[in-house]
DOTOR-101218 format. One record per residue (C-alpha): x, y, z; residue in one letter; residue number from 1. Coordinates in nm, 3 decimals. Example, Ala and Ser with C-alpha at 12.3 -4.5 7.8 and 13.67 -1.06 7.14 Angstrom:
BEGIN
{x:1.230; y:-0.450; z:0.780; rest:A; nr:1}
{x:1.367; y:-0.106; z:0.714; rest:S; nr:2}
***
This chain:
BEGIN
{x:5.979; y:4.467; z:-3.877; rest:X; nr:1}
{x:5.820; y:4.505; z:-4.218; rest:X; nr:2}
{x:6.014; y:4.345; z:-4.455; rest:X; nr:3}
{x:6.368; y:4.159; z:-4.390; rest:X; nr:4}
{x:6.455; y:3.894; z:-4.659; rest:X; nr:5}
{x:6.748; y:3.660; z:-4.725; rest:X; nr:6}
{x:6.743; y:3.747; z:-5.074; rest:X; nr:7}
{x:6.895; y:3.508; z:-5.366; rest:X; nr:8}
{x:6.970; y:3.819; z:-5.579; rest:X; nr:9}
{x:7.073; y:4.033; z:-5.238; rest:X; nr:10}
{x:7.296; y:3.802; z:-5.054; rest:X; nr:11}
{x:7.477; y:3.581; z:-5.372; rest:X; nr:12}
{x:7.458; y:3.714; z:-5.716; rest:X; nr:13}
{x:7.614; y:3.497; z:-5.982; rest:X; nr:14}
{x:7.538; y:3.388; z:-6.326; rest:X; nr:15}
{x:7.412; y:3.065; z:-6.392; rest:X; nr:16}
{x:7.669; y:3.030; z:-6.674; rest:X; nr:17}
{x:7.946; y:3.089; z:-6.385; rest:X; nr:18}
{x:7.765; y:2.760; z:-6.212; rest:X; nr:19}
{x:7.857; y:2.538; z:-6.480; rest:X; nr:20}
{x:8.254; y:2.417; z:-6.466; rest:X; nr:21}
{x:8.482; y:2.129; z:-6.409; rest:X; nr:22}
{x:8.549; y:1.974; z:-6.070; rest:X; nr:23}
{x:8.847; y:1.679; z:-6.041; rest:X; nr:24}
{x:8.727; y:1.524; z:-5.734; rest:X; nr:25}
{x:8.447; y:1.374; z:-5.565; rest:X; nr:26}
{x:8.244; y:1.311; z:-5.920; rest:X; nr:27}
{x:8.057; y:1.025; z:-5.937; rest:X; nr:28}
{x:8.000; y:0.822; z:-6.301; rest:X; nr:29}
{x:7.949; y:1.073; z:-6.589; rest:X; nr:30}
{x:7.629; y:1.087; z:-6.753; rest:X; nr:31}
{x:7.510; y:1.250; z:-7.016; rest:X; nr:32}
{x:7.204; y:1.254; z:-7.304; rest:X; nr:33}
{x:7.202; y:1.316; z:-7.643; rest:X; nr:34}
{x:6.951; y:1.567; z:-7.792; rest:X; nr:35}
{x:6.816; y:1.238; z:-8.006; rest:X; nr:36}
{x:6.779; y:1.097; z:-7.637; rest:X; nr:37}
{x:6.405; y:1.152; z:-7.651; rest:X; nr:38}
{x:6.256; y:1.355; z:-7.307; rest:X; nr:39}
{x:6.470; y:1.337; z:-7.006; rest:X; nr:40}
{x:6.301; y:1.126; z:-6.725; rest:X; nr:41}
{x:6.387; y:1.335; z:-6.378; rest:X; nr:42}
{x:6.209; y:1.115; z:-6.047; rest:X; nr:43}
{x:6.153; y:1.373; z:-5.794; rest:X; nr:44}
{x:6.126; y:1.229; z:-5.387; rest:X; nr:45}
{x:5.997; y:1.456; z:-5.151; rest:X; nr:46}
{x:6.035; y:1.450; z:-4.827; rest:X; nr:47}
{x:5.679; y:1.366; z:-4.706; rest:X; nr:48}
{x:5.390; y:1.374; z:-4.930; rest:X; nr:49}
{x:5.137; y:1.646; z:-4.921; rest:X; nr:50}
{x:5.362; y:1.893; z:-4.747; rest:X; nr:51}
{x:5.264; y:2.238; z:-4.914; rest:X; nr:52}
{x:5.641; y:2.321; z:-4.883; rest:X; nr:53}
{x:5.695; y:1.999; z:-5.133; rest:X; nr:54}
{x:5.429; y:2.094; z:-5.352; rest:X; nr:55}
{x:5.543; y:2.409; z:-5.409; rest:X; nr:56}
{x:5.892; y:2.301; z:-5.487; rest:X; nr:57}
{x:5.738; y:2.027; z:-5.703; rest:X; nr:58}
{x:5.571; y:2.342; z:-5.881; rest:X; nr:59}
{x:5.852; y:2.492; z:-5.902; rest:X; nr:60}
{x:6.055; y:2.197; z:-6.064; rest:X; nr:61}
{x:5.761; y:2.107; z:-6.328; rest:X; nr:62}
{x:5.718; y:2.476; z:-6.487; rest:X; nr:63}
{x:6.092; y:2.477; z:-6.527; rest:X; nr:64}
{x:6.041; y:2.154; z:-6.711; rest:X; nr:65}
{x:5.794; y:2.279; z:-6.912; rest:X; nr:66}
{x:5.991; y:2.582; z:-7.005; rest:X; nr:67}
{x:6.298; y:2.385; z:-7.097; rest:X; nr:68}
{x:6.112; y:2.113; z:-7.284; rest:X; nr:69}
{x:6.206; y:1.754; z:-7.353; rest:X; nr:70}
{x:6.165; y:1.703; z:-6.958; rest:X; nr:71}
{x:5.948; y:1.496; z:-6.746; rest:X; nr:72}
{x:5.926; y:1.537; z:-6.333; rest:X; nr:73}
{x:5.756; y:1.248; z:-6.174; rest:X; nr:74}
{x:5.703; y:1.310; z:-5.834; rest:X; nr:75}
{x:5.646; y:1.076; z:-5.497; rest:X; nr:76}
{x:5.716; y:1.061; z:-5.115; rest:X; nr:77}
{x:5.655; y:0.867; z:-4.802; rest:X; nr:78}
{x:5.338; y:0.929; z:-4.564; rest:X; nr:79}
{x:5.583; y:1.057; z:-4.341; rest:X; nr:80}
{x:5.932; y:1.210; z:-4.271; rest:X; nr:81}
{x:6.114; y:0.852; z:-4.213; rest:X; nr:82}
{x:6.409; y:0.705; z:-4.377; rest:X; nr:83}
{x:6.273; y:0.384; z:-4.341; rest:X; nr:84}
{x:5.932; y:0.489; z:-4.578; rest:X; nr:85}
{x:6.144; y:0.655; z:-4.801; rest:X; nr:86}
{x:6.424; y:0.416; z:-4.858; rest:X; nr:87}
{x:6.193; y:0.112; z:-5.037; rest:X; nr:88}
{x:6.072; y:0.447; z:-5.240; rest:X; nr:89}
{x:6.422; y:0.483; z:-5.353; rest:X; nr:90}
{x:6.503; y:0.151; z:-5.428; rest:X; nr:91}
{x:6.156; y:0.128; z:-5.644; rest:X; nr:92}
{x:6.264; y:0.401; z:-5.859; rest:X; nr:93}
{x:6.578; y:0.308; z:-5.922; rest:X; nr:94}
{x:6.453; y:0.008; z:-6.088; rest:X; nr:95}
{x:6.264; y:0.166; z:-6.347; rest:X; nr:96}
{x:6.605; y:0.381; z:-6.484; rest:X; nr:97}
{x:6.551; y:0.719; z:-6.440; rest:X; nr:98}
{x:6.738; y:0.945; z:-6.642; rest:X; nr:99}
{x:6.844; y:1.119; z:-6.290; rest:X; nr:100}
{x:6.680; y:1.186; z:-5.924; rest:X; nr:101}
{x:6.593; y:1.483; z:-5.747; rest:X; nr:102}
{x:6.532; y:1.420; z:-5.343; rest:X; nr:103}
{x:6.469; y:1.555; z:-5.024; rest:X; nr:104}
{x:6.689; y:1.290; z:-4.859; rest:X; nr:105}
{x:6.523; y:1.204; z:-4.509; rest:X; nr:106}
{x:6.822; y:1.133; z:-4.300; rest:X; nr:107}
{x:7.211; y:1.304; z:-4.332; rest:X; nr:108}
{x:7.354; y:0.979; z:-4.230; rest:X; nr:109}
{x:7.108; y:0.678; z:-4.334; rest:X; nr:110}
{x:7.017; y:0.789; z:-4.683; rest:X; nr:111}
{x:7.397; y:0.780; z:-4.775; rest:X; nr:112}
{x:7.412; y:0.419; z:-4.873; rest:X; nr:113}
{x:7.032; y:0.403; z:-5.042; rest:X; nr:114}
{x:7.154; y:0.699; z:-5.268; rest:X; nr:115}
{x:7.496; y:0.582; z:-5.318; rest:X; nr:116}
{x:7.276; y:0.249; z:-5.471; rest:X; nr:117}
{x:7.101; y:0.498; z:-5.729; rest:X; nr:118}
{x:7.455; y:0.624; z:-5.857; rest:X; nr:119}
{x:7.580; y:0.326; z:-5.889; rest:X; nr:120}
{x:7.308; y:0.181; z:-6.100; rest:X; nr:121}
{x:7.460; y:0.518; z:-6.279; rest:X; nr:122}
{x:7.165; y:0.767; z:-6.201; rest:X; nr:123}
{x:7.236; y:1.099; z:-6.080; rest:X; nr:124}
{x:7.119; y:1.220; z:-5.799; rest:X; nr:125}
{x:7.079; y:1.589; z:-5.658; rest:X; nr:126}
{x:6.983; y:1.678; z:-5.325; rest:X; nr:127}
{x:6.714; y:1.933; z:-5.256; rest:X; nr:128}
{x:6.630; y:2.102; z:-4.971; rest:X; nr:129}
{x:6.790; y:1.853; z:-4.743; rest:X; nr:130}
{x:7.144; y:1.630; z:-4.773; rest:X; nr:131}
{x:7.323; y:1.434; z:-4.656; rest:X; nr:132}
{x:7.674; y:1.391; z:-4.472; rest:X; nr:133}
{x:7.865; y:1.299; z:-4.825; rest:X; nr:134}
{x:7.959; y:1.469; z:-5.166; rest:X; nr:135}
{x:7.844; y:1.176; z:-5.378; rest:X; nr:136}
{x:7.508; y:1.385; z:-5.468; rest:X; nr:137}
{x:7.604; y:1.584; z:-5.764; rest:X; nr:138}
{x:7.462; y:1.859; z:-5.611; rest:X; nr:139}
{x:7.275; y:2.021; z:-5.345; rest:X; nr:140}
{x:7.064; y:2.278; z:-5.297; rest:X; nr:141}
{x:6.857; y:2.445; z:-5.075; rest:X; nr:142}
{x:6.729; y:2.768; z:-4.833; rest:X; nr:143}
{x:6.998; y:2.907; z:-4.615; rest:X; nr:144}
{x:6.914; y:2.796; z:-4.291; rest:X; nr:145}
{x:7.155; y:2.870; z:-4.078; rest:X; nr:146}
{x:7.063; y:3.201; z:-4.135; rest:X; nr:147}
{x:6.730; y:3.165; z:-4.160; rest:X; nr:148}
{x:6.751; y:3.071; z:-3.745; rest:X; nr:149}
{x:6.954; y:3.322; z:-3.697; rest:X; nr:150}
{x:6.703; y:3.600; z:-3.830; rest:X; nr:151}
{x:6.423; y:3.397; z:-3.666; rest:X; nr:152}
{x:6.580; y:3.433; z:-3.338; rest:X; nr:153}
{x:6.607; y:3.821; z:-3.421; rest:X; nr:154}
{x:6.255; y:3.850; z:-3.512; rest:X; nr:155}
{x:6.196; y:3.731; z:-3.184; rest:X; nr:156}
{x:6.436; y:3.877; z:-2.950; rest:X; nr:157}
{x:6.282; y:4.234; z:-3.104; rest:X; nr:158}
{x:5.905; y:4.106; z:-3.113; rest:X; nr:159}
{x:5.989; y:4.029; z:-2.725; rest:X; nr:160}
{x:6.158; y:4.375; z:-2.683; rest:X; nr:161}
{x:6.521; y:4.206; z:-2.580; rest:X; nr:162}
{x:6.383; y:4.001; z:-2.285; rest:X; nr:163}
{x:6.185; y:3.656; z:-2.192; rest:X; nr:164}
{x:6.244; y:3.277; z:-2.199; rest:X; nr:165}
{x:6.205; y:3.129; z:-2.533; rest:X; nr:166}
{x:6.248; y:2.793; z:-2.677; rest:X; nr:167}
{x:6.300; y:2.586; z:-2.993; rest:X; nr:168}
{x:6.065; y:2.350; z:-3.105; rest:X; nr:169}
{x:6.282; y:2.134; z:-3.352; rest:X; nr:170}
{x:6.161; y:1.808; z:-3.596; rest:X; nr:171}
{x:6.418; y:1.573; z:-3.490; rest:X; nr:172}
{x:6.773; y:1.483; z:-3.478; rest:X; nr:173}
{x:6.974; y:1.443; z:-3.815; rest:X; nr:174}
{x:6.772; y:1.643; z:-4.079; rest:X; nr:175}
{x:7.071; y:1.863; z:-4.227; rest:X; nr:176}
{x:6.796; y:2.170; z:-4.254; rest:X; nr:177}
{x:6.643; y:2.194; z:-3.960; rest:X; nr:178}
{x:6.964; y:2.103; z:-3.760; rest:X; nr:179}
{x:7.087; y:2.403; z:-3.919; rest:X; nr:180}
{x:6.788; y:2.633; z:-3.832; rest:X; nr:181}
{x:6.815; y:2.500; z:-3.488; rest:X; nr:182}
{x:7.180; y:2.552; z:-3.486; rest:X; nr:183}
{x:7.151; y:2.953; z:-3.616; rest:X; nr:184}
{x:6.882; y:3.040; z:-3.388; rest:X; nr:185}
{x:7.080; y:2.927; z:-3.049; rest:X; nr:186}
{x:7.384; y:3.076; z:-3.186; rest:X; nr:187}
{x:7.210; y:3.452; z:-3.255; rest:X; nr:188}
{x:6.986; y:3.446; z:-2.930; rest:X; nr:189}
{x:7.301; y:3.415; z:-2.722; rest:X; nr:190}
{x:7.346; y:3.766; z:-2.817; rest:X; nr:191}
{x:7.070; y:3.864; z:-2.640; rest:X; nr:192}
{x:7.184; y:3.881; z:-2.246; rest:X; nr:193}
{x:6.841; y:3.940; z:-2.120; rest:X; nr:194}
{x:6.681; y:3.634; z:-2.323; rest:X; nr:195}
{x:6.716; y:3.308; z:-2.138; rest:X; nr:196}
{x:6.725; y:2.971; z:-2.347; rest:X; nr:197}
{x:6.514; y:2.724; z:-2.198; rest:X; nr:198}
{x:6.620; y:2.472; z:-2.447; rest:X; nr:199}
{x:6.471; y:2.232; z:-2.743; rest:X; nr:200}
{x:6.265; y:1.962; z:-2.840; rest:X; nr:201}
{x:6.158; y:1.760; z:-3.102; rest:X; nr:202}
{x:5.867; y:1.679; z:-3.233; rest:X; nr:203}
{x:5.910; y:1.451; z:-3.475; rest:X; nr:204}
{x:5.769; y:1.639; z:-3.778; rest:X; nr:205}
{x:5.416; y:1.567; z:-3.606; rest:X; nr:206}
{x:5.206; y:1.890; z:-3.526; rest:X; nr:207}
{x:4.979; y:1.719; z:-3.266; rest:X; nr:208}
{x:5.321; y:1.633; z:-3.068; rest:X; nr:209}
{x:5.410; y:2.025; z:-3.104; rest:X; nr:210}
{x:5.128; y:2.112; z:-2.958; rest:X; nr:211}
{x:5.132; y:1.887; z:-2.687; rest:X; nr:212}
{x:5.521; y:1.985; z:-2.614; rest:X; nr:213}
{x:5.452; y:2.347; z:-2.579; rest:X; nr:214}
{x:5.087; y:2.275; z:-2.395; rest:X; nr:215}
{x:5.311; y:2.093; z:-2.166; rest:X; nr:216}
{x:5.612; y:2.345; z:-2.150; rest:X; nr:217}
{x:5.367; y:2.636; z:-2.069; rest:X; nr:218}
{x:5.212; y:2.424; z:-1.774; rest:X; nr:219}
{x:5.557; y:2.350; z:-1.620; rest:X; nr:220}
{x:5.740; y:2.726; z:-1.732; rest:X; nr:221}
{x:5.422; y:2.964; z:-1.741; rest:X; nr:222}
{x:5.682; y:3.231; z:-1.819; rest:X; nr:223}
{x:5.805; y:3.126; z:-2.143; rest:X; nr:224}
{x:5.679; y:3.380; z:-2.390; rest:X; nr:225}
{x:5.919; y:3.298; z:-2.709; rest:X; nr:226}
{x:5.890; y:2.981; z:-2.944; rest:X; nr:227}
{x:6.062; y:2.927; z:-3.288; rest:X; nr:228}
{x:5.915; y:2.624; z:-3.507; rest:X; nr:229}
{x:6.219; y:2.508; z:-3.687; rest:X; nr:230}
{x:5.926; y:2.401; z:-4.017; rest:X; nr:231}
{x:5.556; y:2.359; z:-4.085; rest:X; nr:232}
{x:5.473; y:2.096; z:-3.831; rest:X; nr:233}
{x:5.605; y:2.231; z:-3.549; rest:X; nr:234}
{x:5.504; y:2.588; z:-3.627; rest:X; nr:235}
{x:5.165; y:2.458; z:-3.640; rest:X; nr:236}
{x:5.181; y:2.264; z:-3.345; rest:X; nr:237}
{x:5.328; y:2.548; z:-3.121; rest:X; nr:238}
{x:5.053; y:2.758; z:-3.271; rest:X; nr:239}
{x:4.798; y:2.493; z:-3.168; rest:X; nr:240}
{x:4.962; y:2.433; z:-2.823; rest:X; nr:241}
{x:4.965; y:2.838; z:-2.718; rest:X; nr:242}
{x:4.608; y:2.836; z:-2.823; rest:X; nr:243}
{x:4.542; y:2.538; z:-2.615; rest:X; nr:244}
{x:4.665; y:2.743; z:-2.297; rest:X; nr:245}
{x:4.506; y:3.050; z:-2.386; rest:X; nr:246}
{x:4.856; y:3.208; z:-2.491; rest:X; nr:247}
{x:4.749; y:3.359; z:-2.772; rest:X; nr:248}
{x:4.995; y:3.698; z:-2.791; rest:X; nr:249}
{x:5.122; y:3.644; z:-2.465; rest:X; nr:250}
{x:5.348; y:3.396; z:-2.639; rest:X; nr:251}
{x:5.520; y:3.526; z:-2.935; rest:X; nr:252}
{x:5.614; y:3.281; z:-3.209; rest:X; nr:253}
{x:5.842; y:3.269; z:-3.499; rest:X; nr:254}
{x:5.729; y:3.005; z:-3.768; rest:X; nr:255}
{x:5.960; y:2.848; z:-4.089; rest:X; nr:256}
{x:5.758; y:2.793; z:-4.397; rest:X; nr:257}
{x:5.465; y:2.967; z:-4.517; rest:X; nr:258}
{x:5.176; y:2.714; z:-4.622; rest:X; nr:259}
{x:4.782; y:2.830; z:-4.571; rest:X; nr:260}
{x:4.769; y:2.714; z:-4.207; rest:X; nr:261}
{x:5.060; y:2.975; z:-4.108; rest:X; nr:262}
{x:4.922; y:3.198; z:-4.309; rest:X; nr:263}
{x:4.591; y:3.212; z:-4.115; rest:X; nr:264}
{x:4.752; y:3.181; z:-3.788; rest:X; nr:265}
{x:4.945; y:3.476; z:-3.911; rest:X; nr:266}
{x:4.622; y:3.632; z:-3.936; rest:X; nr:267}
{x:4.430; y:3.557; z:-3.607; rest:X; nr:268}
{x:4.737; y:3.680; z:-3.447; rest:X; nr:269}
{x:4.877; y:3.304; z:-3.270; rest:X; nr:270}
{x:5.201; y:3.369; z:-3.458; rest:X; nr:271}
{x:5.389; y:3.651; z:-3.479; rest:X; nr:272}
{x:5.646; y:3.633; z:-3.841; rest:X; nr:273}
{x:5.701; y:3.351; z:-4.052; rest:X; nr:274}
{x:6.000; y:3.298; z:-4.255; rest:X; nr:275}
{x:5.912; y:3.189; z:-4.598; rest:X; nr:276}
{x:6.097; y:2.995; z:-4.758; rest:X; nr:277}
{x:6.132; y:3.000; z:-5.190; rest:X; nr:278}
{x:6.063; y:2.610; z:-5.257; rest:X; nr:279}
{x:5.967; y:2.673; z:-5.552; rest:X; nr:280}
{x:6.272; y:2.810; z:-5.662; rest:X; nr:281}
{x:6.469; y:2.522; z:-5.523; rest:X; nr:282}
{x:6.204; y:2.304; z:-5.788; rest:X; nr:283}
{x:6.330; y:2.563; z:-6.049; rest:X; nr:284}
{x:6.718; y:2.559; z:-6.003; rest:X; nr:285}
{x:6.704; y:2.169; z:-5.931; rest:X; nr:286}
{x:6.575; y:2.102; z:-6.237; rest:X; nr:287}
{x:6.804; y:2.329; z:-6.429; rest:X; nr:288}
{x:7.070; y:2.206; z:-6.282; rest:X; nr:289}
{x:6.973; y:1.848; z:-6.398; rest:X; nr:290}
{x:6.932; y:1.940; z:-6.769; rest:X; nr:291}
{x:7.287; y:2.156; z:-6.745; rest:X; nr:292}
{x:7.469; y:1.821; z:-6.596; rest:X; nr:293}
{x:7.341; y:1.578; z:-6.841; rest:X; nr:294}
{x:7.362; y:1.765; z:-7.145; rest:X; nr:295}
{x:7.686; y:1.887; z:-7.110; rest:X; nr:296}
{x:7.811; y:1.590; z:-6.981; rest:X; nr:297}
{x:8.016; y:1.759; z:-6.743; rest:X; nr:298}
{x:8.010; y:1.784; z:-6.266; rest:X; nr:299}
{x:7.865; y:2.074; z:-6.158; rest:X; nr:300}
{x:8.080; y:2.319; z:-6.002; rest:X; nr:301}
{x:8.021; y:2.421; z:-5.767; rest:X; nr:302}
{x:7.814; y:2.157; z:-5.608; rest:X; nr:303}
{x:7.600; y:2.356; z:-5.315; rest:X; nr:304}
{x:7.379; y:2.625; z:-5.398; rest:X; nr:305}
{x:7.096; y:2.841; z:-5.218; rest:X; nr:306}
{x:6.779; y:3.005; z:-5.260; rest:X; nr:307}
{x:6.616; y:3.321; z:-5.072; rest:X; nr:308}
{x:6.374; y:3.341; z:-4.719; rest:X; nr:309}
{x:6.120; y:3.644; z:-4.732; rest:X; nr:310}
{x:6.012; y:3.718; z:-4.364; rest:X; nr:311}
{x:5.646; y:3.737; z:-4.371; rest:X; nr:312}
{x:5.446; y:3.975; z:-4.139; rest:X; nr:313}
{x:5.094; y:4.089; z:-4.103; rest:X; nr:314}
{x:5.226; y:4.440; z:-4.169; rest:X; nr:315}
{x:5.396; y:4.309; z:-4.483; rest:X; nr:316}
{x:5.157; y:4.032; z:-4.577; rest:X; nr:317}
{x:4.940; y:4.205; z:-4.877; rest:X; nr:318}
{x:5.235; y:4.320; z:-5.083; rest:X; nr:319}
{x:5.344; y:4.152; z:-5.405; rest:X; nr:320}
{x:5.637; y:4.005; z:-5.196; rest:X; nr:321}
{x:5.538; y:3.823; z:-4.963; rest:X; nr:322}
{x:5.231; y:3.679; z:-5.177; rest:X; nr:323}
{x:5.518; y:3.549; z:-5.443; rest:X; nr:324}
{x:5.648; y:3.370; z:-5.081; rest:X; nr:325}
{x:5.357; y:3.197; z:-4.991; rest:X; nr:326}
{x:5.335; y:2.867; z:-5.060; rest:X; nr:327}
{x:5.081; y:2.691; z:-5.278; rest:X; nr:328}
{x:4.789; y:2.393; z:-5.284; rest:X; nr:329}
{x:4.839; y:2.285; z:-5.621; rest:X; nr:330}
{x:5.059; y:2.404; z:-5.903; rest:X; nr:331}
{x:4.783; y:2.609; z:-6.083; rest:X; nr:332}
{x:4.864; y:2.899; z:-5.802; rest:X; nr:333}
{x:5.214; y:2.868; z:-5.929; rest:X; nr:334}
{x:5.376; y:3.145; z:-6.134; rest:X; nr:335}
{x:5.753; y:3.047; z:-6.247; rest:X; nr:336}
{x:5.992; y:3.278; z:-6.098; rest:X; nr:337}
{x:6.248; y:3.248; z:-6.326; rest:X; nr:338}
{x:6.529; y:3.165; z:-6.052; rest:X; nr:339}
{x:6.911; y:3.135; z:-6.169; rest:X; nr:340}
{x:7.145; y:2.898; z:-5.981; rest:X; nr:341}
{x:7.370; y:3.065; z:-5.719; rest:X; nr:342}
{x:7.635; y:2.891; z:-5.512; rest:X; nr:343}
{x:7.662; y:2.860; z:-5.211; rest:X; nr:344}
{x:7.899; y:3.134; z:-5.030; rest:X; nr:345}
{x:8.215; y:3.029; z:-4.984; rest:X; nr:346}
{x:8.297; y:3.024; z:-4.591; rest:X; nr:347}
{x:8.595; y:3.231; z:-4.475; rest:X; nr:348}
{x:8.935; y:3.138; z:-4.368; rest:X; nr:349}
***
């Protein structure tokens, strides 16, 4: 499997002119700034802090500022992914009057109210990479991980040659993302008749509790020989849990995200694929989507739009590709991709 990618330009191809309309419902209070307004002020909260997905994406969102001008990005995050850390973060910012928010909201339920605070102390506020159960954001936007599980959970059916027990080790319950990537993979490896599904866990978004969950799991079901991480922590833990047993390539693992430790377990051969997400490219079209929305004054329509995966092999990992993929320390690795926003497809009837 050399190179399979969700692709942004493959899989939705708009213009980002076509992105820009006029929606009747759902809108929350206009905003807009003049071009006298001096720079626009754009608060971005991650997720966690120090997360090389997040620091790519905060790349991502500060050389799009850069190339637009008249833009500012200032970035923060909890210690960890918990509503409860992020929430006073929130409610700080929104004191000091940004000019709109960009966030990684923490929970698709309990963030609802905190953000509905922000707009209506009349900031925007877009969701990035995860959302939240609500269309009071103006917009969201993100991988698409529902099918990102779903090619995970191909990867790994044909890196286990159609047969074994496999499992799912998930971050925890209510993150709109990696629901989703849990969600895709169970729904694809049903397909596969001689692949049993011994079920999922969570970890929550702690790589020493991964590890421990799958050094466990391997104790009490020595025949499990499939494991999809649903993100960075609990790709890293599995990785660190199979090496614990003494796993390594017996137990074939599929990894989301692409930061330097997946990388080099990549390498030494602990996990199998990883499927890279483009977070800087979510940095790029959040911030774009920002400037569009308050100088024109005008919703966003559509509101939900997505980005590209690249799956990442060690066949495939020296080409240009799947270096653009990888994920970076700090933004001086970071070379602006130039990403356009495209929506979201529209489901079928």
């Amino acid at each position: 499997m050399d190179d399979i990618r969700i692709s942004r330009r493959g899989v939705i191809r708009t213009s980002a002119g076509a992105a820009i309309g006029m929606s009747l419902f759902g809108v929350p209070a206009m905003r807009s700034v003049s071009a006298d307004h001096g720079p626009i002020r754009i608060v971005f909260i991650q997720g966690v802090i120090g997360d090389n997905f997040y620091i790519t994406m905060d790349c991502g969102a500060q050389a799009k500022a850069a190339e637009l001008g008249n833009i500012t990005v200032e970035t923060q995050g909890p210690e960890q992914f918990d509503q409860t850390l992020q929430t006073p973060i929130l409610n700080a910012v929104i004191q000091t009057k940004p000019d709109a928010i960009m966030m990684a909201p923490n929970d698709v339920k309990g963030m609802i109210a905190p953000i509905q605070a922000a707009i209506d102390a009349g900031i925007p506020v877009l969701c990035v990479d995860t959302s939240i159960d609500s269309d009071i954001q103006i917009a969201d936007v993100s991988t698409d991980n529902a099918e990102g599980g779903r090619l995970a959970a191909r990867g790994l059916a044909e890196a286990l040659g159609g047969k074994g027990k496999v499992m799912v080790i998930n971050t925890k319950p209510g993150i709109s993302t990696t629901d989703a990537r849990g969600a895709g993979f169970k729904e694809e490896i049903a397909n596969y008749p001689d692949i049993v599904f011994v079920g999922e866990e969570f970890c929550d978004n702690d790589a020493n509790k991964a590890a421990a969950i799958v050094s466990a799991k391997l104790q009490s079901d020595p025949d499990l020989n499939g494991i999809f991480g649903t993100n960075l922590f609990s790709a890293q833990g599995a990785a660190a849990g199979v090496r614990e047993q003494g796993k390594t390539g017996a137990v074939k693992i599929v990894g989301f995200d692409a930061g330097p430790q997946q990388v080099q377990d990549l390498k030494t051969e602990v996990v199998d694929m990883l499927i890279a997400q483009h977070p800087g490219e979510i940095g790029e079209v959040a911030v774009q989507l920002i400037h569009d929305y308050l100088s024109s004054g005008k919703p966003l329509d559509p509101k939900e739009y997505v980005t590209g995966a690249t799956i990442i092999t060690r066949e495939n990992l020296d080409t240009d590709e799947a270096k653009q993929a990888l994920y970076v320390a700090d933004c001086s690795e970071y070379t602006l991709t130039g990403a356009a926003p495209s929506p979201a497809a529209t489901p079928s009837a």
